[in-house]
C-alpha positions in Angstrom: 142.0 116.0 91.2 143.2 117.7 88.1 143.2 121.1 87.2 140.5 120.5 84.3 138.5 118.4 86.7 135.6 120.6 88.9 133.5 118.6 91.3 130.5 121.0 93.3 128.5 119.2 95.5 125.8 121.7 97.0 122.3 120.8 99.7 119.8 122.7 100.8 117.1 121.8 103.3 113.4 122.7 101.9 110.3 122.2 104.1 108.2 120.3 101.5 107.9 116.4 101.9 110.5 114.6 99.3 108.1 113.3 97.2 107.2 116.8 96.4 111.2 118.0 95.8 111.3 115.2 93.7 108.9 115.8 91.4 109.7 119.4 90.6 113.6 118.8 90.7 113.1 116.0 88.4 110.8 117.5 86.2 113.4 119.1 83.4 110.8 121.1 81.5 110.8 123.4 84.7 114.8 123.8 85.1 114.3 127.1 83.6 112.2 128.7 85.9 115.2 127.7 89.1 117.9 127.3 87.3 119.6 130.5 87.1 122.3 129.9 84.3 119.3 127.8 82.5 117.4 129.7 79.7 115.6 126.4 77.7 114.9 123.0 79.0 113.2 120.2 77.0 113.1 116.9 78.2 111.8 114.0 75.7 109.8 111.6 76.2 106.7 114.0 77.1 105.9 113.5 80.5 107.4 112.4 84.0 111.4 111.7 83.6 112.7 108.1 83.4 115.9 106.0 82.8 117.2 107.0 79.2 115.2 110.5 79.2 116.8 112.9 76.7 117.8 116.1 77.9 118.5 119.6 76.0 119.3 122.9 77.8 120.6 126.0 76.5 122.5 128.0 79.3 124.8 131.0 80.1 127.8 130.0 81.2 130.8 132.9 81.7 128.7 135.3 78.7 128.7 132.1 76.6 125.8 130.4 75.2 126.0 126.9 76.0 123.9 124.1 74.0 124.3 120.8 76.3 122.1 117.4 75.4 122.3 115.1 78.2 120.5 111.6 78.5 119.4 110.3 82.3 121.3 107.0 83.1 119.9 106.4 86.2 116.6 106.9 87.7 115.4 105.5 91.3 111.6 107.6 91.6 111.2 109.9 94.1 114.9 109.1 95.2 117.7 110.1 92.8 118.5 110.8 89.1 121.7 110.9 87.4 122.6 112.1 84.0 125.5 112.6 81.6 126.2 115.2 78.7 125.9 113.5 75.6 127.4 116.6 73.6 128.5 119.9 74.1 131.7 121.8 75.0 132.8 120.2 78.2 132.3 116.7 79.6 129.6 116.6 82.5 127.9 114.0 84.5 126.1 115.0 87.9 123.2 113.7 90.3 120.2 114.9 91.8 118.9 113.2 95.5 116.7 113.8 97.4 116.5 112.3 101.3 113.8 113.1 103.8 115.1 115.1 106.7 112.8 115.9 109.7 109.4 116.7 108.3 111.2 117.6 104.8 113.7 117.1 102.3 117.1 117.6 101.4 118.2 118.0 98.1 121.5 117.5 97.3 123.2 118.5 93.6 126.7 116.7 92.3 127.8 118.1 89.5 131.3 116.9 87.7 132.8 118.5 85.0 135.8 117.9 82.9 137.4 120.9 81.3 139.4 120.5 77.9 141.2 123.1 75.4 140.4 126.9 76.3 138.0 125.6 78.4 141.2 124.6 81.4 141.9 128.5 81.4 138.1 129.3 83.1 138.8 126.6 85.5 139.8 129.1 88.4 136.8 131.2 87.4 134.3 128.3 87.4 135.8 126.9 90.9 135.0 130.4 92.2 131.4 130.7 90.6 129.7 127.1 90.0 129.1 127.2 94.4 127.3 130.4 94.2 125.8 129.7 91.2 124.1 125.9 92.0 123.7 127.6 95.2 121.2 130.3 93.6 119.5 127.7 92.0 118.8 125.9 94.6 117.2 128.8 96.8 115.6 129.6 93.5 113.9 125.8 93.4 112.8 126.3 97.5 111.6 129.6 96.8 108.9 128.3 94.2 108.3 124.9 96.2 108.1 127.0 100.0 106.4 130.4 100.0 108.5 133.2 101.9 111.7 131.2 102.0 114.4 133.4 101.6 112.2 136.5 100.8 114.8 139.0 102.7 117.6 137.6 100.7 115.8 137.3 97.2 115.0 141.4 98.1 119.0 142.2 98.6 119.5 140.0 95.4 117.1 141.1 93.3 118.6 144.9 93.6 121.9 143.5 92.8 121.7 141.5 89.6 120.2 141.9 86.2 116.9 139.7 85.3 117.4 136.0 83.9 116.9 136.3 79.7 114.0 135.3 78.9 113.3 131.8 76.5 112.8 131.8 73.4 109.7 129.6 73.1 109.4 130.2 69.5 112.3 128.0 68.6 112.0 124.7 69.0 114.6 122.1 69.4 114.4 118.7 66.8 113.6 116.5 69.8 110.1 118.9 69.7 109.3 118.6 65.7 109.5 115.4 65.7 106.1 114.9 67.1 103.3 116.9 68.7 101.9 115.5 72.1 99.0 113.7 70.4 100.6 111.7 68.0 102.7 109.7 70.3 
């Protein structure tokens, strides 16, 4: 692999049945509220994602604010979804699956990245970070899908790090003004 090339491919086990991971995991308005670099999510069409979703997400990346639009190019329900950037400063695909293990799920996060310009000098930085930061999201998403998992830990972690920014709501992207919910 190439210096400007980063794969991270992260699991976590969350005692919730699949269908149930699914559904939150793949339900981008939400990536905010477990996604710990993630400060706005809007997924278009309105409702439950699907094959040729549109994507937008603002996120904190290294101090940096980072405007991505992505577009879902595969979707198999309650299953997997992949997606791929469609702008933004670096060149990212990734998948989200989810397989049922025991009485509950596993969900497993790829994320590829290709780094270009500047953006090849943060490569050591991002191999060192992206592991504990998909990590954190993923705890994040079990947290809010399983009460008490990982209480302890979110204590220690909470004492240790500054709180997430919060959205601004009152900004919303074109994908939003185009139309209201009951026009469509």
């Amino acid at each position: 692999m190439s210096p400007g090339v980063l794969e991270f491919v992260r699991s976590i086990d969350i005692a919730r049945p699949a269908t149930e991971v699914f559904a939150y995991a793949s339900d981008f308005n939400r990536a905010q509220d477990w996604r710990t670099e993630v400060v706005e999510s809007i997924m278009e069409p309105v409702g439950s994602m699907r094959l040729g979703s549109r994507l937008h997400e603002v996120a904190l990346i290294s101090g940096r604010r980072i405007v991505t639009d992505s577009v879902v190019d595969t979707y198999e329900p309650g299953h997997r979804f992949t997606f791929v950037h469609l702008s933004g400063p670096m060149t990212v695909s990734g998948e989200m699956a989810v397989e049922t293990v025991g009485t509950g799920a596993r969900l497993t996060y790829t994320l590829r990245v290709r780094l270009s310009g500047l953006w090849v000098l943060l490569a050591p930085v991002f191999r060192r970070t992206g592991p504990a930061t998909i990590d954190a999201s993923l705890r994040r998403l079990a947290e809010q899908l399983t009460p008490g998992f990982g209480q302890e830990e979110a204590r220690r972690a909470s004492r240790t790090t500054s709180p997430r920014p919060r959205r601004d709501s009152s900004r919303a992207h074109p994908w939003q003004r185009r139309s209201s919910p009951g026009t469509r």
